[in-house]
C-alpha positions as CSV (number, residue, x, y, z in Angstrom):
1,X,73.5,67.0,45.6
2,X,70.4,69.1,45.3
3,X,70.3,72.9,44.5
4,X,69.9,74.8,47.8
5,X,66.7,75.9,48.4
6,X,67.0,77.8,52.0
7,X,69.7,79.2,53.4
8,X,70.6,76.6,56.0
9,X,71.0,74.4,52.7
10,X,73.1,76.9,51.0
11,X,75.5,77.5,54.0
12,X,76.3,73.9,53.6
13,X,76.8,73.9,49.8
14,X,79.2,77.2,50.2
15,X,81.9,74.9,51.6
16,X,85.3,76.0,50.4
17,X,86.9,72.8,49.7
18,X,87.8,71.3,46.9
19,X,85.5,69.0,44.8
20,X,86.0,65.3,44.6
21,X,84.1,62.1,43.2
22,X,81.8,62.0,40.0
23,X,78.5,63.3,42.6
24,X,80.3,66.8,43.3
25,X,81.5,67.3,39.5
26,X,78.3,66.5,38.0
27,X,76.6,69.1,40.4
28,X,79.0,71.9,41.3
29,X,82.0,72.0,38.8
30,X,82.0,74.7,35.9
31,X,84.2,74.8,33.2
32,X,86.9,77.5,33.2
33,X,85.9,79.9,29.9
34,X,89.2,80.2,27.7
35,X,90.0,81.1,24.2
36,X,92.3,78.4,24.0
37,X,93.3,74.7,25.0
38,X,92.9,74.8,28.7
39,X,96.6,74.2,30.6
40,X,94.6,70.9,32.8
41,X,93.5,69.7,29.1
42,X,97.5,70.3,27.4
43,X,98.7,68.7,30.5
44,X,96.1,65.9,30.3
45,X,97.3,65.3,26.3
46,X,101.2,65.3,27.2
47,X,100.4,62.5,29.9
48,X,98.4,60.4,27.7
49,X,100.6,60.9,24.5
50,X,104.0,60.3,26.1
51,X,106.2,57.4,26.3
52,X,108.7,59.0,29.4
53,X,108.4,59.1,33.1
54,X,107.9,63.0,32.8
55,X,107.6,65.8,35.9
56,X,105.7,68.8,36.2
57,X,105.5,72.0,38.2
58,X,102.2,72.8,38.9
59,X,101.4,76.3,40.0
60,X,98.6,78.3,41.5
61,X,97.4,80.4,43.7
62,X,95.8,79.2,46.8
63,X,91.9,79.2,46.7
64,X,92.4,79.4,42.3
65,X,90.7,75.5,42.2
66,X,93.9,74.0,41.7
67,X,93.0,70.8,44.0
68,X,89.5,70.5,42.1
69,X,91.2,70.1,39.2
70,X,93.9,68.2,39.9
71,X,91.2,66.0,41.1
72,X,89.0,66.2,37.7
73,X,92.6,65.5,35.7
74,X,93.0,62.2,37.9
75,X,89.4,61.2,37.8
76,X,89.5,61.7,33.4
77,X,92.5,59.6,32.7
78,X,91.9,56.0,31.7
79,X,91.6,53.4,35.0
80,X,92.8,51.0,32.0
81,X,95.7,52.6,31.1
82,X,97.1,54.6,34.7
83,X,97.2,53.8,38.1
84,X,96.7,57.2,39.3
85,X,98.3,58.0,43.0
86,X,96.8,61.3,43.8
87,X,97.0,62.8,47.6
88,X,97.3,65.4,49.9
89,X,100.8,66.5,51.6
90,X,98.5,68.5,54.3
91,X,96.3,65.4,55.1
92,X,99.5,62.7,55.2
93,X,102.2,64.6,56.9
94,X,103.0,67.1,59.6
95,X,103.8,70.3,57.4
96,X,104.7,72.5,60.2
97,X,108.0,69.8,60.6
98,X,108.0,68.8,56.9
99,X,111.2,67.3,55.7
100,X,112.0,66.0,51.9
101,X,113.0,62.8,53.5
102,X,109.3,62.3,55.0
103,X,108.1,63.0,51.4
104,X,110.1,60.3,49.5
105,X,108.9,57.7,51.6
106,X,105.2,59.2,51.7
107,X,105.2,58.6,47.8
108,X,106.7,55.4,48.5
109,X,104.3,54.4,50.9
110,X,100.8,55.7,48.6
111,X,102.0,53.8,45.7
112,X,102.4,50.3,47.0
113,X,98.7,51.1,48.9
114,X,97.6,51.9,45.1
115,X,99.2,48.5,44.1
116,X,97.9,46.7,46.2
117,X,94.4,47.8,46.0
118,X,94.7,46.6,42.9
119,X,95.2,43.3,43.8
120,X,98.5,41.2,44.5
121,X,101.1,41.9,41.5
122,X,103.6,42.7,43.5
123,X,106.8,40.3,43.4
124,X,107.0,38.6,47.1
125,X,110.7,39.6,46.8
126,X,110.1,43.0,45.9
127,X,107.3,43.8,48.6
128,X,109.5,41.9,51.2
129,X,112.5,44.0,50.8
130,X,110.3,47.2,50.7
131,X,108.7,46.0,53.7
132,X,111.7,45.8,55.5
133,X,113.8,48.9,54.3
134,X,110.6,50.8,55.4
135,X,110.3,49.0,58.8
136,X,114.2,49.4,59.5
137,X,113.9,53.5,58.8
138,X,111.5,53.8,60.7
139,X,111.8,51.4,63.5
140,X,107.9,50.2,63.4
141,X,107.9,46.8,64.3
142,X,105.6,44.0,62.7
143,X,103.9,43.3,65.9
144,X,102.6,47.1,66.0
145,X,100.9,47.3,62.5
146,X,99.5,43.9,62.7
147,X,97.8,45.3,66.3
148,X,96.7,48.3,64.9
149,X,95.4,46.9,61.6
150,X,92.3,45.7,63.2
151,X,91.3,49.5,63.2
152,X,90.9,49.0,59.8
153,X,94.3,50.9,58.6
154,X,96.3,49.5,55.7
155,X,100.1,48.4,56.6
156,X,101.2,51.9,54.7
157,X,98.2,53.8,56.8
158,X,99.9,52.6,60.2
159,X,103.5,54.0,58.6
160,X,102.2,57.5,57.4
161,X,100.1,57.9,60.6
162,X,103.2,57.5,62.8
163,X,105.3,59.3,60.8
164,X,102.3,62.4,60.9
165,X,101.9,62.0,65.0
166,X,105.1,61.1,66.1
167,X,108.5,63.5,66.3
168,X,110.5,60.6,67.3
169,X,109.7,58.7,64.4
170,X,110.6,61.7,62.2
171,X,113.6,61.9,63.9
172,X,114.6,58.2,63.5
173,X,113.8,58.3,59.6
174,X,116.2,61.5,58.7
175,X,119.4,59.8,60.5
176,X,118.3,56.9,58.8
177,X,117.9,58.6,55.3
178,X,121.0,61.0,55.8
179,X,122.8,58.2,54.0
180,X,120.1,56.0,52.4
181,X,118.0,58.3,50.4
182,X,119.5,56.7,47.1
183,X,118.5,53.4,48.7
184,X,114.9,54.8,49.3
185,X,114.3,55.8,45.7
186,X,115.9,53.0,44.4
187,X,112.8,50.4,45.8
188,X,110.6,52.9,45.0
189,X,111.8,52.6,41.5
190,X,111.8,49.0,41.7
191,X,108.5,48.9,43.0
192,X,107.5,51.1,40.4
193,X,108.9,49.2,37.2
194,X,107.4,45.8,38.9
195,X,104.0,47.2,39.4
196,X,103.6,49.0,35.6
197,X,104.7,45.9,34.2
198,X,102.4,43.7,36.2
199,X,99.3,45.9,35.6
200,X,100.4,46.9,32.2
201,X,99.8,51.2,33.4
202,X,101.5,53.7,34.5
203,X,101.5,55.0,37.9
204,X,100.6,58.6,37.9
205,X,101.3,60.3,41.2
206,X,99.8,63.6,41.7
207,X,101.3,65.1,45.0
208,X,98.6,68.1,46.0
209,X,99.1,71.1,48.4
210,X,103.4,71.4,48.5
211,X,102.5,75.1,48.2
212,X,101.1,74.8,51.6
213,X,104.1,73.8,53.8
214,X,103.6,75.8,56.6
215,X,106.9,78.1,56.3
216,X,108.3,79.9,52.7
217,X,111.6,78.5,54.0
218,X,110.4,74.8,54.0
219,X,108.9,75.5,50.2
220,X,112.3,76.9,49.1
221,X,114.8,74.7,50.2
222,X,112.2,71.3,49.1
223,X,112.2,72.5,45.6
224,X,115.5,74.3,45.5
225,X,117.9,71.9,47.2
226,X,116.3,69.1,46.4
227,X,114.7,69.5,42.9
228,X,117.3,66.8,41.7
229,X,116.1,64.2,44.0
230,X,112.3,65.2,42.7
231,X,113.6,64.2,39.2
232,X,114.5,60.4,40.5
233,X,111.6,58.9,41.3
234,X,110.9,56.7,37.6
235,X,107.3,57.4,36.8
236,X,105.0,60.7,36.0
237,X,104.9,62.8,38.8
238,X,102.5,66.5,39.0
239,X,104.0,68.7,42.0
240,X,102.1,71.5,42.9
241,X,104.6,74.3,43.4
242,X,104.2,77.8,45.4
243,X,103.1,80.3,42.7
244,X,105.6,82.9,45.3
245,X,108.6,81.0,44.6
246,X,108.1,81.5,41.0
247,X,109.2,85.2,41.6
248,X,112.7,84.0,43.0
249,X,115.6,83.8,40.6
250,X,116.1,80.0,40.9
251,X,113.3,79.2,39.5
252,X,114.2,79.7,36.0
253,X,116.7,77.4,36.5
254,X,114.8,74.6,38.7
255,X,112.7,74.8,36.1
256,X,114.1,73.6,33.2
257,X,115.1,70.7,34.4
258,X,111.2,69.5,34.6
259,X,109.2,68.1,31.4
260,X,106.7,71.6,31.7
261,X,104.6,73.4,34.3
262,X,101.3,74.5,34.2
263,X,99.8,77.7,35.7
264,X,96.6,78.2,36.9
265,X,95.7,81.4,37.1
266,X,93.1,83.2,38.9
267,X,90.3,84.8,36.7
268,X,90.3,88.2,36.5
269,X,86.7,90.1,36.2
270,X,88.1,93.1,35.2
271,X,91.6,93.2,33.2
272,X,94.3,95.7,33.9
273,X,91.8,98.8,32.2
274,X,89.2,98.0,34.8
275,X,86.9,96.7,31.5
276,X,84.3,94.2,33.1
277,X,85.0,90.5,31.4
278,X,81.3,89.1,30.7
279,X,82.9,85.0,30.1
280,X,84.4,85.8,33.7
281,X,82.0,86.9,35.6
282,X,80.0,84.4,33.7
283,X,81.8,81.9,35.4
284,X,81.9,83.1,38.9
285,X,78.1,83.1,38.9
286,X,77.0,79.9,37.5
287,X,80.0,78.2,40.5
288,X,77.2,80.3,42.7
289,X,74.0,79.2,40.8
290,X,74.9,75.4,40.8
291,X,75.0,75.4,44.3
292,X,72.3,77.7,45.3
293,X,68.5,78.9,44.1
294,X,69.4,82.8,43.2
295,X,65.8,83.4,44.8
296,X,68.0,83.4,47.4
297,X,69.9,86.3,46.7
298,X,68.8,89.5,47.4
299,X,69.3,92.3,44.1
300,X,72.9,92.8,42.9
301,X,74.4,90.7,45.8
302,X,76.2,87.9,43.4
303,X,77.6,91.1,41.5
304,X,79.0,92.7,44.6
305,X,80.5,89.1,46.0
306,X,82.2,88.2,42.6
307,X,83.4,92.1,41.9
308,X,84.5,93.0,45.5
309,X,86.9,88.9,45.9
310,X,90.0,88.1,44.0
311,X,89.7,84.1,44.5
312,X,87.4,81.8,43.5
313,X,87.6,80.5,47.6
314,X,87.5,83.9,48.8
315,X,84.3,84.4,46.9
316,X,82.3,81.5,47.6
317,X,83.8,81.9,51.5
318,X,81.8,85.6,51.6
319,X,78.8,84.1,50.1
320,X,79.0,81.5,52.7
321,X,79.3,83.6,55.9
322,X,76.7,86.2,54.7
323,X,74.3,83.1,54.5
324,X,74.8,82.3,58.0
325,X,74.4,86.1,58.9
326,X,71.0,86.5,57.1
327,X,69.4,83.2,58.2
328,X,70.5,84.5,61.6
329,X,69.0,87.7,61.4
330,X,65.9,85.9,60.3
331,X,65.5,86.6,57.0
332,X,64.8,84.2,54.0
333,X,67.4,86.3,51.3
334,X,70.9,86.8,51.6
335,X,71.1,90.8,51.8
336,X,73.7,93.4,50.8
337,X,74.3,94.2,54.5
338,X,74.4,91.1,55.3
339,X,77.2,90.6,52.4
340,X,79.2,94.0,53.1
341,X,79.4,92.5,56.4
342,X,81.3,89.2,55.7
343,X,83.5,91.1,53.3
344,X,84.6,93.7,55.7
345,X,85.5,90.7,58.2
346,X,87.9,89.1,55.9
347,X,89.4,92.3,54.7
348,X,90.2,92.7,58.2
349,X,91.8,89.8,59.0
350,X,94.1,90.9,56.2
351,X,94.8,94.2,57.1
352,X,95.8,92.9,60.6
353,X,98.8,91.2,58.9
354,X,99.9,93.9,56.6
355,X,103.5,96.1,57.7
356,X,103.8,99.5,56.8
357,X,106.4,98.4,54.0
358,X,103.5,95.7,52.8
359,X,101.0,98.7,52.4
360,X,103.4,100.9,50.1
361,X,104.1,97.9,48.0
362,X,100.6,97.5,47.2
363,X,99.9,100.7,46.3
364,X,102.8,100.5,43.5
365,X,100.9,97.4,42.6
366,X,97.5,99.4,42.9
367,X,98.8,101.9,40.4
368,X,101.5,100.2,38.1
369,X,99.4,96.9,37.7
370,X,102.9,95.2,38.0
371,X,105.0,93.1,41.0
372,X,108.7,93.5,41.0
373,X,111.0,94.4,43.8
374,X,113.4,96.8,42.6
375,X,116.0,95.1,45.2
376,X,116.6,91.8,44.3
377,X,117.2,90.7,48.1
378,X,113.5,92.0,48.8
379,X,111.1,89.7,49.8
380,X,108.2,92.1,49.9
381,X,106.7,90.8,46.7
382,X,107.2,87.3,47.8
383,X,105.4,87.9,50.8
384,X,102.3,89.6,49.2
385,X,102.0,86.8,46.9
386,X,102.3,84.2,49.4
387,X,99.7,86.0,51.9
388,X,97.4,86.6,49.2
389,X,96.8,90.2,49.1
390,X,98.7,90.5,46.2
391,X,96.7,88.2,42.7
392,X,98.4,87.4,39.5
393,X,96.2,87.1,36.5
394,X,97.1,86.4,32.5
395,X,95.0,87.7,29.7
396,X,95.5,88.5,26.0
397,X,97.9,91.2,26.8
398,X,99.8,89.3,29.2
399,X,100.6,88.6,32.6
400,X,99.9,91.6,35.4
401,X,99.3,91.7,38.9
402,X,97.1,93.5,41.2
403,X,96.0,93.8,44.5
404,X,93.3,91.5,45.7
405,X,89.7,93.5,45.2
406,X,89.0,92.6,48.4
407,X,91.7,94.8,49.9
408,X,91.1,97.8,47.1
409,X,89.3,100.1,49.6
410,X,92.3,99.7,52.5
411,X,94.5,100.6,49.5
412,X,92.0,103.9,48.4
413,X,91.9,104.8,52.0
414,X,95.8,104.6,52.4
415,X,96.6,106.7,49.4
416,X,94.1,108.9,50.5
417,X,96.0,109.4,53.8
418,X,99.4,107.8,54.2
């Protein structure tokens, strides 16, 4: 995966999405500067090192690289010793109707695909029964996987598939599951134990993008109705968990009863003084250089796109559409106008969102450097976090919060006249 060269090459290397298989890593991923052991590395070490089925929170804000290295931790764990089950909530299920029932049998469903890509170790009575449960909860019938298995989808593929497209389906499964989740996670579990003792691993299952679900609602009441049910499942299991639900006061309590969570922070390139942070903004322009020639680049436009974003995503997504702009306008260099442009379009498509009640919130932010509602039954902070104009960073002093750069001149403009 070549350097870009032009800018029709580096438009296609700015794609905001997260970086999978050895190809990308080798090319595009840079390591995240810290003083310390990295969280991804600490978590990586309790995985390897311990002899329970252990769960983890995993938090982050959105467009903070959590997927890319979620992906890198899967990728670096020994094929001998783990059978890692990593994938996408978005990509397997319908998250604007997303339902904790769909979920269990989703990871149900991904780890005897995992198994039996491996090969057949699974005991015929085992995989029978599982078969069967699954086909009875969902009322898919033999005949209509084996017809559509000549598409070239897996007996699980078909399940998920119907289960993503199909309301009815949905439907079925919940009455079903109402009173037979138990029975659910209890194959899973068996399938589980059969399969690590078969392949001599353990399963890893890495469930990506839960802080996506499509409604704060849906993200509450998975994690805080049904965290005990998240427990069940008998092997190591990473969920990713919306950073905004962190700010509730259940989570100190939902949390306990998981092994550890990690937090991903965003990287501040200025901390709470407004000091510049050279190891940061060292890092937000060599993601930049290993993707593009800085020929490209006209003078001082990597500094602007790195200073003016407040997410790694949000950075690389300016970069991107000031590409296009510039090899639209003709020209061979990415230029400040061209840059100014594409921030100004995202900062409006922000500002569109934002209530008066938002605005005054983020100028406390602005100024204090801190996110708290001062009424407990406030969902203001919440709501910032979740939309992304509010950022939490961590440095030596701490944790702090502040408003996304991108937004600062809305905020500057608003205190300036309320």
């Amino acid at each position: 995966m070549p350097r870009a060269k032009n800018l029709k090459e580096a438009y296609n290397n700015l794609y905001v999405e997260p970086l999978e298989g050895d190809l990308e890593f080798r090319d595009f991923y840079v390591k995240r500067p810290v003083s310390s052991v990295s969280p991804m590395e600490e978590l990586k070490e309790r995985i390897e090192i311990s002899d329970k089925k252990e769960k983890y929170l995993f938090l982050g804000f959105k467009g903070s690289g959590k997927s890319t290295e979620l992906n890198r931790l899967g990728a670096s764990l020994d094929k001998e010793s783990f059978l890692v089950v990593n994938y996408s909530i978005k990509e397997e299920l319908n998250v604007s109707d997303f339902d904790f029932r769909d979920f269990f049998v989703s990871m149900a469903l991904k780890i005897y695909d995992a198994a039996k890509n491996e090969g057949d170790y699974i005991h015929p009575d085992i995989e029978k029964d599982f078969r069967e449960f699954i086909k009875r909860i969902t009322r898919v019938e033999e005949e209509e996987t084996t017809s559509q298995a000549s598409a070239g989808f897996s007996w699980s593929k078909i399940i998920m598939l119907k289960l993503n497209r199909e309301a009815k389906t949905r439907e079925y499964l919940r009455k079903e599951l109402d009173l037979m989740i138990s029975d659910l996670i209890q194959r899973l579990n068996w399938l589980i134990f059969d399969v690590e003792e078969k392949l001599k691993k353990k399963i890893i299952v890495i469930v990506d993008d839960l802080d996506k679900l499509a409604r704060g609602q849906q993200s509450e009441e998975f994690f805080y109705k049904n965290y005990q049910l998240l427990l069940q499942p008998d092997c190591v299991v990473i969920y990713t968990f919306p950073v905004h639900l962190a700010f509730n006061p259940l989570f100190e309590n939902v949390r306990s009863y998981f092994n550890g969570y990690v937090i991903l922070f965003q990287l501040p390139v200025k901390d709470r003084h407004g000091n510049l942070i050279p190891e940061n903004l060292g890092f937000y322009m060599e993601v930049i250089a290993r993707r593009i020639d800085l020929d490209l680049l006209e003078e001082d436009v990597l500094e602007k796109a790195i200073e003016s974003t407040g997410k790694l995503s949000e950075m690389v997504e300016a970069m991107r559409e000031a590409a296009l702009k510039s090899r639209r306008m003709g020209r061979e260099r990415i230029s400040m106008d061209d840059l100014e442009e594409s921030l100004e379009k995202l900062r409006t498509t922000y500002d569109m969102t934002l209530t008066q009640a938002h605005k005054i919130k983020l100028i406390e932010i602005h100024n204090s450097k801190e996110a708290r509602d001062k009424d407990p039954e406030s969902d203001l902070i919440r709501e910032l976090l979740f939309s992304l104009t509010a950022v939490e960073y961590r440095d030596k002093e701490g944790r702090w919060c502040a408003v996304d750069p991108l937004l600062v001149p809305l905020v500057e403009k608003w205190i300036r006249s309320p």
